[in-house]
N, C-alpha and C positions, 0 to 999 in steps of 0.2 A: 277588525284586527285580522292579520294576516298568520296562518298558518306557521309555525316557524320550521325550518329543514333541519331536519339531524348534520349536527357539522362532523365531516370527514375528514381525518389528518391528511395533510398532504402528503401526497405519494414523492415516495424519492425515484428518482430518475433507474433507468434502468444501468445493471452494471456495466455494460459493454458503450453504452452512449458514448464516455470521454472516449472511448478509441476512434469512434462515427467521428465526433467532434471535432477531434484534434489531429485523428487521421487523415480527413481528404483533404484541409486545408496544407495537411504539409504533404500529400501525393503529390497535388494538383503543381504545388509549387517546387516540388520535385523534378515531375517532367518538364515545366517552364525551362527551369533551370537547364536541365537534360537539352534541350530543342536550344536555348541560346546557345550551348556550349560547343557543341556536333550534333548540327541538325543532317546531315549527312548517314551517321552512324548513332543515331538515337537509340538504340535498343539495347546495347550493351551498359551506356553511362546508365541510362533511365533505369534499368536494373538492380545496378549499384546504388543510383540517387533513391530508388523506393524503397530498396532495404534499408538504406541508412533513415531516411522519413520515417518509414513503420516504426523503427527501431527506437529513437528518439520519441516519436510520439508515446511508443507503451511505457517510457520510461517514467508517465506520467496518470498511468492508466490502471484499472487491474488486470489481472492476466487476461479475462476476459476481450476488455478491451483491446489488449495486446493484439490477442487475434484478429480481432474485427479492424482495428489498423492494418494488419498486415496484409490481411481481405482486402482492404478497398486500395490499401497501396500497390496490391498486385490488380487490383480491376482496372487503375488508372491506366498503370503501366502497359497492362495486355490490352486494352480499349483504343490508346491514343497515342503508345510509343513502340511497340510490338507491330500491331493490324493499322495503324490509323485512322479510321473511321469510326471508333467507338464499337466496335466488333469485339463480342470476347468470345474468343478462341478457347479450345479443350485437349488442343493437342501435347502428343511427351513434352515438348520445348516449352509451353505453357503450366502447363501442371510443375513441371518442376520450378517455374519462375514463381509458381503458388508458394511452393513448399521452401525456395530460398527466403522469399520475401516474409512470409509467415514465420519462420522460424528464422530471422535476425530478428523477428518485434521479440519471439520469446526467450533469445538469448539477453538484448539489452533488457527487459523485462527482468530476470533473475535477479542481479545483482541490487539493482533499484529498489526490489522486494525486499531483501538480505539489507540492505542500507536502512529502509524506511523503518523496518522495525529494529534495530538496534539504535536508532535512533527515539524511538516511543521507548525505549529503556524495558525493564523488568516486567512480568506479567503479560506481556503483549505476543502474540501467539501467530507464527507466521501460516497464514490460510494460502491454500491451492487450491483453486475451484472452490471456495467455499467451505472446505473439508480444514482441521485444525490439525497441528500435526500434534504426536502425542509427547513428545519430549519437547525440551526449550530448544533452538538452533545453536543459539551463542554461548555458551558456556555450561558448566553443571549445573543442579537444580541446586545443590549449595550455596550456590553463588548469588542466589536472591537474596534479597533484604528479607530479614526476618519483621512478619508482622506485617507486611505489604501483599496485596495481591490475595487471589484465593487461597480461604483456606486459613487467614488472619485469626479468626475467632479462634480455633484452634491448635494456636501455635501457644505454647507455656507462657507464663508471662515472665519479661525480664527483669533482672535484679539490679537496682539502681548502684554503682559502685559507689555513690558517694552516701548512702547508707547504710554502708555492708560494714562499715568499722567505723562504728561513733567515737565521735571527740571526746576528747578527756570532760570536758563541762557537763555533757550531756549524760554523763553515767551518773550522775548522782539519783537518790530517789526521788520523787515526785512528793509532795507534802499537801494532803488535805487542807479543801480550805477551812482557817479557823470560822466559826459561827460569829456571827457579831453579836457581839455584848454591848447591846446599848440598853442601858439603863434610864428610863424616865424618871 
């Protein structure tokens, strides 16, 4: 008989992956685009095309991710639409192609975030970086359903309205049961 291995839960993917994922298929196809459109003046459109790729991709991604889209949509861009040869450059012109492209994933990113959870409705806590925020986003804390969410067990219990004022039938008294009298 063979030895048996302690079984390991499977690991979840790491958080920035979907941005890897979903980012360089939509960079690559970015610049495609970019190069059929003016191949002439590739660097300006390819630009534009990778912010809007990043952008679009985070919008599926966590913030994380966001970034890491935004990363490899500027690494396309500055590799193959910028230098041509797959050369990544570190100059101002560059850096700042970093930081446009980067920061359109984390602008489309926002709202997508503000969306998804007002969508999971009440109790769902919108995270940045992993961090919780400490108030709800959408609305006051009143505004929860009572009894839902943390914090249920010690909420009062409520009073059912439809036996807060008994029917006329039901005020009578209750009547012991008679014993039975059987007689052999």
């Amino acid at each position: 008989m063979y030895p048996s291995r302690p079984r390991t839960p499977p690991s979840t993917p790491p958080v920035c992956a979907g941005g890897l994922l979903l980012g360089l298929p939509a960079a690559v196809g970015a610049q495609v685009v970019a190069w059929a459109c003016d191949p002439a003046d590739v660097a300006v459109g390819g630009l534009a095309l990778a912010a809007l790729a990043a952008g679009l991709a985070a919008t599926a991604t966590s913030t994380g991710g966001a970034v890491v889209a935004g990363t490899v949509g500027w690494a396309v861009y500055d590799g193959f639409a910028a230098h041509r040869l797959g050369e990544l450059h570190a100059g101002a012109a560059d850096v700042r192609a970093l930081l446009v492209v980067v920061g359109a994933a984390l602008v489309f990113r926002a709202p997508a975030a503000v969306l998804r959870v007002h969508r999971a409705g009440p109790g769902r806590v919108l995270t940045v970086l992993g961090h919780g925020a400490h108030r709800p986003l959408l609305g006051p804390a009143s505004s929860v359903v009572a009894g839902a969410g943390p914090g249920a067990r010690d909420a009062p219990p409520q009073e059912d309205p439809c036996t807060r004022f008994p029917s006329s039938s039901s005020t009578s008294t209750p009547t012991a049961p008679r014993p039975s009298s059987s007689t052999r």
